[in-house]
GUVEX-146613 format. One record per atom (N, C-alpha, C): residue number from 1; residue in one letter; chain; atom name; x, y, z. Coordinates in steps of 0.1 Angstrom, whole numbers. Example, Ala and Ser with C-alpha at 12.3 -4.5 7.8 and 13.67 -1.06 7.14 Angstrom:
<nodes>
+-----+---+---+----+-------+-------+-------+
:   k : r : c :  a :    xx :    yy :    zz :
+-----+---+---+----+-------+-------+-------+
:   1 : a : A :  N :   132 :   -57 :    78 :
:   1 : a : A : CA :   123 :   -45 :    78 :
:   1 : a : A :  C :   132 :   -33 :    78 :
:   2 : s : A :  N :   128 :   -22 :    71 :
:   2 : s : A : CA :   137 :   -11 :    71 :
:   2 : s : A :  C :   129 :     0 :    79 :
+-----+---+---+----+-------+-------+-------+
</nodes>
This chain:
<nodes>
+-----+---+---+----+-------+-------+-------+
:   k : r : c :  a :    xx :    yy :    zz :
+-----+---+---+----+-------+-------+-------+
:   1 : x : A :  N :   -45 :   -30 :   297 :
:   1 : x : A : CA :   -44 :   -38 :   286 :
:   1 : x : A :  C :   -30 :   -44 :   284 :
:   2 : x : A :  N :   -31 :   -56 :   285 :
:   2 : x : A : CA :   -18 :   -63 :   280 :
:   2 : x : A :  C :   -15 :   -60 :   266 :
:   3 : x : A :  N :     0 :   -59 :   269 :
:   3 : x : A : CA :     9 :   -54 :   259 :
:   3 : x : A :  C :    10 :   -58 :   246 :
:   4 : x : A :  N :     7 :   -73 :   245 :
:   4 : x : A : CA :     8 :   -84 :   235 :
:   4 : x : A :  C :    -6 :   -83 :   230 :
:   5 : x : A :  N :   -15 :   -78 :   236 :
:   5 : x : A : CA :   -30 :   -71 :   227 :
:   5 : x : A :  C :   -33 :   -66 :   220 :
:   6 : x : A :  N :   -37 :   -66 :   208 :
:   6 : x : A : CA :   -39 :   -61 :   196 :
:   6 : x : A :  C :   -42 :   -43 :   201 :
:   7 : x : A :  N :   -37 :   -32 :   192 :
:   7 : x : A : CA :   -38 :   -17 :   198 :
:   7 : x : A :  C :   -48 :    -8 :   193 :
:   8 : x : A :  N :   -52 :     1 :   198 :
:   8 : x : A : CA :   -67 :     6 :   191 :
:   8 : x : A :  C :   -60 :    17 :   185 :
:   9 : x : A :  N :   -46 :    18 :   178 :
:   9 : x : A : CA :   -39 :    28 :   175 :
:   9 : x : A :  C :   -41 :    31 :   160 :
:  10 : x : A :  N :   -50 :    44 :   152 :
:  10 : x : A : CA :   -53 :    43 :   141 :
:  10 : x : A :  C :   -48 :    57 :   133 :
:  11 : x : A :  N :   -43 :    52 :   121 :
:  11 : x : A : CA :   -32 :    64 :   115 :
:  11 : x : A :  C :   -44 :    69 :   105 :
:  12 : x : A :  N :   -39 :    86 :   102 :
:  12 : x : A : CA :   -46 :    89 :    88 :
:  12 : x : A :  C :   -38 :    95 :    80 :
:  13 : x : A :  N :   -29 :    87 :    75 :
:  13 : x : A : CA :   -18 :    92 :    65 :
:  13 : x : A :  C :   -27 :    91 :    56 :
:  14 : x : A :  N :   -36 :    86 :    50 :
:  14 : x : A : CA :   -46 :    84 :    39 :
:  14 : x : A :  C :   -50 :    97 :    37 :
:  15 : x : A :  N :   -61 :   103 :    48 :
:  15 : x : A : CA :   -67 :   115 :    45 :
:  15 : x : A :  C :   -58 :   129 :    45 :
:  16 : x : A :  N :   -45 :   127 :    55 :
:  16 : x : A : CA :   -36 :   139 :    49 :
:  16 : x : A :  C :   -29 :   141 :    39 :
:  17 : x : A :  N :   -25 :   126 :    33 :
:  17 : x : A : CA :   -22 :   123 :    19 :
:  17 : x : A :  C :   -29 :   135 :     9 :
:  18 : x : A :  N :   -41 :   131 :    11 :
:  18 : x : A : CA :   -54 :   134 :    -2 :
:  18 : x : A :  C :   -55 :   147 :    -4 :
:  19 : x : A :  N :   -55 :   152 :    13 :
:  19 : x : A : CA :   -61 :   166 :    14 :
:  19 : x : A :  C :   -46 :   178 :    11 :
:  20 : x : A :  N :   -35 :   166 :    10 :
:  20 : x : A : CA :   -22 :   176 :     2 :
:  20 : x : A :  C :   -20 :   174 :   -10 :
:  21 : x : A :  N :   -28 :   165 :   -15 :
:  21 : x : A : CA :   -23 :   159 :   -31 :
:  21 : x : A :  C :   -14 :   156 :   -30 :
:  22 : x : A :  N :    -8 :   145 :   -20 :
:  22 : x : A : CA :     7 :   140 :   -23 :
:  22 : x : A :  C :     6 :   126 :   -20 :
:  23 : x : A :  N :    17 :   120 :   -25 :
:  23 : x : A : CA :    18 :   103 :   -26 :
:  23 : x : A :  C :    21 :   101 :   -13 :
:  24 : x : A :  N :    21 :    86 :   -13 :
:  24 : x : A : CA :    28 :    80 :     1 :
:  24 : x : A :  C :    43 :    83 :    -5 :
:  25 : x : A :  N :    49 :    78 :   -17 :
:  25 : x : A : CA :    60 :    75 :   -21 :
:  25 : x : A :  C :    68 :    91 :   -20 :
:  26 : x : A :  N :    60 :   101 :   -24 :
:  26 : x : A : CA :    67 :   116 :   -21 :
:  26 : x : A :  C :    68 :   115 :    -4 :
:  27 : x : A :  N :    58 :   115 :    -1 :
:  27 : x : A : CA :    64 :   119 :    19 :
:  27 : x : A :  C :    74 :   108 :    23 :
:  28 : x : A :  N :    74 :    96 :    16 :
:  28 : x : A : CA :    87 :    86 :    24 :
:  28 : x : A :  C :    98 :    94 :    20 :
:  29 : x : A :  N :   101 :    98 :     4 :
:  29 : x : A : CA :   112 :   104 :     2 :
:  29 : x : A :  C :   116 :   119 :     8 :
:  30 : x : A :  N :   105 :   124 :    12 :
:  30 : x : A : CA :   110 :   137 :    20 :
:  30 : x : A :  C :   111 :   135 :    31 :
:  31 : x : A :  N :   106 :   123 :    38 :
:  31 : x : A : CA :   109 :   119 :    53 :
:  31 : x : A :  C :   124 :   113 :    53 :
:  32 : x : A :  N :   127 :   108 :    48 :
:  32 : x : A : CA :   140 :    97 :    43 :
:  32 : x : A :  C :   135 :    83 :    52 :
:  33 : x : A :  N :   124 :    79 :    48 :
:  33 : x : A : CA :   124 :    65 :    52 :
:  33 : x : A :  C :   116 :    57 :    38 :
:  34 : x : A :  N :   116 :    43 :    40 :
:  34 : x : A : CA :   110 :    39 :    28 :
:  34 : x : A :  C :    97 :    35 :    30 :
:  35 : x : A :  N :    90 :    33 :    17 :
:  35 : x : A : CA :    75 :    34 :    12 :
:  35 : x : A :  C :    70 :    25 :    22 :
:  36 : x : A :  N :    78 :    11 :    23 :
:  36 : x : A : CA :    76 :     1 :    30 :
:  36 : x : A :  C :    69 :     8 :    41 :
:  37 : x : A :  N :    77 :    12 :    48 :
:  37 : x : A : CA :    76 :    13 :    62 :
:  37 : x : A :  C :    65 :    24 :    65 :
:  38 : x : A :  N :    63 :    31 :    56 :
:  38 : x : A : CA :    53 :    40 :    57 :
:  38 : x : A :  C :    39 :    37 :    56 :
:  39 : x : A :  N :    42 :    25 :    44 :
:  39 : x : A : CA :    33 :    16 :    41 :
:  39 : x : A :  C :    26 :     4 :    55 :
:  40 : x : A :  N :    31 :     2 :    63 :
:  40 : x : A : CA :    35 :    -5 :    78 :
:  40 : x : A :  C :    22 :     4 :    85 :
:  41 : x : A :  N :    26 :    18 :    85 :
:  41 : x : A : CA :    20 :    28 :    90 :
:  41 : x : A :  C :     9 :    34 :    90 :
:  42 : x : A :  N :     8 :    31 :    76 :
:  42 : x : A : CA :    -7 :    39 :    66 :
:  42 : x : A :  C :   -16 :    31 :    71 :
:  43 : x : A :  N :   -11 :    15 :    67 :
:  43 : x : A : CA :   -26 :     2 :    72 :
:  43 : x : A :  C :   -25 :     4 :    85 :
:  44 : x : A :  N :   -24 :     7 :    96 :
:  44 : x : A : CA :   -23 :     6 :   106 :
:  44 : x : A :  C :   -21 :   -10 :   113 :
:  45 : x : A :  N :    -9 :   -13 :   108 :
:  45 : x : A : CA :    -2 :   -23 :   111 :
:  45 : x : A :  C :    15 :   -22 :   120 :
:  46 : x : A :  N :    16 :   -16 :   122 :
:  46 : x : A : CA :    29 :    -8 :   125 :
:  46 : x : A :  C :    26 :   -10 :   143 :
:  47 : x : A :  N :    41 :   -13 :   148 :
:  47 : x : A : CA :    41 :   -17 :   163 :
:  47 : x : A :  C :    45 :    -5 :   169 :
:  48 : x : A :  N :    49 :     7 :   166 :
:  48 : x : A : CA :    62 :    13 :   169 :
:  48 : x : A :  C :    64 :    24 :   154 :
:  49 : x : A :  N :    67 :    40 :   165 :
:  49 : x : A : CA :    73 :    46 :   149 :
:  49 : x : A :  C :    81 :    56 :   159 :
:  50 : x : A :  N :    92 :    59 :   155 :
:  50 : x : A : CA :   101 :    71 :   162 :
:  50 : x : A :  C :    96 :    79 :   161 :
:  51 : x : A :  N :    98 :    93 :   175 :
:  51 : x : A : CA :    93 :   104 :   173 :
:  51 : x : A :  C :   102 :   110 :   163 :
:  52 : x : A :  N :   115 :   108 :   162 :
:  52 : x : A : CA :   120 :   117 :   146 :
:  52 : x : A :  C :   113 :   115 :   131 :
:  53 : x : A :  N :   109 :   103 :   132 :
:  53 : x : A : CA :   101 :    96 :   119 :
:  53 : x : A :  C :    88 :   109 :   122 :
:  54 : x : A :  N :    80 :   103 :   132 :
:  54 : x : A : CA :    67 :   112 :   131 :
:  54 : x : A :  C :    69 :   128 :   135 :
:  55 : x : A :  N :    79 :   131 :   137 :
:  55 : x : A : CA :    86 :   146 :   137 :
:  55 : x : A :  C :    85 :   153 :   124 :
:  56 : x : A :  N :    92 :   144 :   115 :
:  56 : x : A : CA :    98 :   143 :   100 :
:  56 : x : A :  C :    83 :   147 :    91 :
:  57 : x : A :  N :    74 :   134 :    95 :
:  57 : x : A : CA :    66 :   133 :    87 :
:  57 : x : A :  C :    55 :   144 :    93 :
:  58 : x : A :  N :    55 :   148 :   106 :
:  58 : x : A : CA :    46 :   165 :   108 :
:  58 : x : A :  C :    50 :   173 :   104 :
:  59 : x : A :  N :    63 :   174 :    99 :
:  59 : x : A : CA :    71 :   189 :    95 :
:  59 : x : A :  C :    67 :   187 :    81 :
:  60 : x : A :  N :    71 :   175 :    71 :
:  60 : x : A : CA :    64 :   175 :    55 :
:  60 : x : A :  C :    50 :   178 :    53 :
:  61 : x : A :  N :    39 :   174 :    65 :
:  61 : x : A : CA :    27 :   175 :    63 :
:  61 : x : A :  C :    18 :   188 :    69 :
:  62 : x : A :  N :    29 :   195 :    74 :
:  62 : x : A : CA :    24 :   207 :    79 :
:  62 : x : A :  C :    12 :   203 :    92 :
:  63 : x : A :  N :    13 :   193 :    99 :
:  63 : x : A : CA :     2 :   186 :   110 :
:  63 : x : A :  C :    10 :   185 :   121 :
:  64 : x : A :  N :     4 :   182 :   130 :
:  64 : x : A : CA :     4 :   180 :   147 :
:  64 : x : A :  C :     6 :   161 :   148 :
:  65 : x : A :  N :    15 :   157 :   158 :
:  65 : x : A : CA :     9 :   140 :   156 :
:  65 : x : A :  C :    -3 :   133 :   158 :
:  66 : x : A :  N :   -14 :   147 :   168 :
:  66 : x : A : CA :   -24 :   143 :   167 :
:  66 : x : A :  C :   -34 :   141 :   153 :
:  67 : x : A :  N :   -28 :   145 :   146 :
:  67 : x : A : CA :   -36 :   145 :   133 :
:  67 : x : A :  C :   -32 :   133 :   121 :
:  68 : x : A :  N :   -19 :   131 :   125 :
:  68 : x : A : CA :   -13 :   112 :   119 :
:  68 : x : A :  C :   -20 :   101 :   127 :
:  69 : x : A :  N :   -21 :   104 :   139 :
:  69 : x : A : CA :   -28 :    91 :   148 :
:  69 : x : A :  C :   -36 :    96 :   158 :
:  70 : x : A :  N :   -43 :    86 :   161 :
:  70 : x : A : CA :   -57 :    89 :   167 :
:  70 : x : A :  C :   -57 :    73 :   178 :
:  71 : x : A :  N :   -67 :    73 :   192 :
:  71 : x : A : CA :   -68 :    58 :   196 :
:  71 : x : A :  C :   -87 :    62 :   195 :
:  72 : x : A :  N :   -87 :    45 :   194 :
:  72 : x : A : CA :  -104 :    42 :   187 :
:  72 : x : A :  C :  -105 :    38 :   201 :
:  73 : x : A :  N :  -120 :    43 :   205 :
:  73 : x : A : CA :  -125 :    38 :   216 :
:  73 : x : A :  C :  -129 :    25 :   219 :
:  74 : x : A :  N :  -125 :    20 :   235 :
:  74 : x : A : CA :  -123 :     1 :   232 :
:  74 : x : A :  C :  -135 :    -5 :   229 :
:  75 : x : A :  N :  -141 :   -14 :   223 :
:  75 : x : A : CA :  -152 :   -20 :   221 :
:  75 : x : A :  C :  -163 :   -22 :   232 :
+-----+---+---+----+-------+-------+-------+
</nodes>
């Protein structure tokens, strides 16, 4: 797949959100990044996240990165 290709790369900040009772806006601030960008993340709009970012944000959410992102099978 070319690079410039839309990516089958799909986050569930939503459902670990829920299933901790916590905000997007609490995990940006305990990650130290902003809502924004988390926000970037959550829709699965996001090109790119550091592994310290998703380091940060498995150590707040008590998860594995397999359990932030997932790839959707190609059509």
């Amino acid at each position: 797949m070319p690079v410039d290709e839309p990516h089958r790369v799909v986050c569930h900040l939503d459902r670990l959100l829920e299933e901790r009772g916590m905000t997007l806006a609490a995990l940006a601030e305990a990650v130290g990044v902003t809502v924004v960008n988390l926000s970037v993340l959550k829709n699965d709009r996001a090109k790119a996240i550091r592994f310290s970012t998703l380091t940060a944000v498995c150590d707040v959410l008590g998860c594995q990165p397999g359990d932030v992102l997932s790839v959707t099978s190609p059509v």
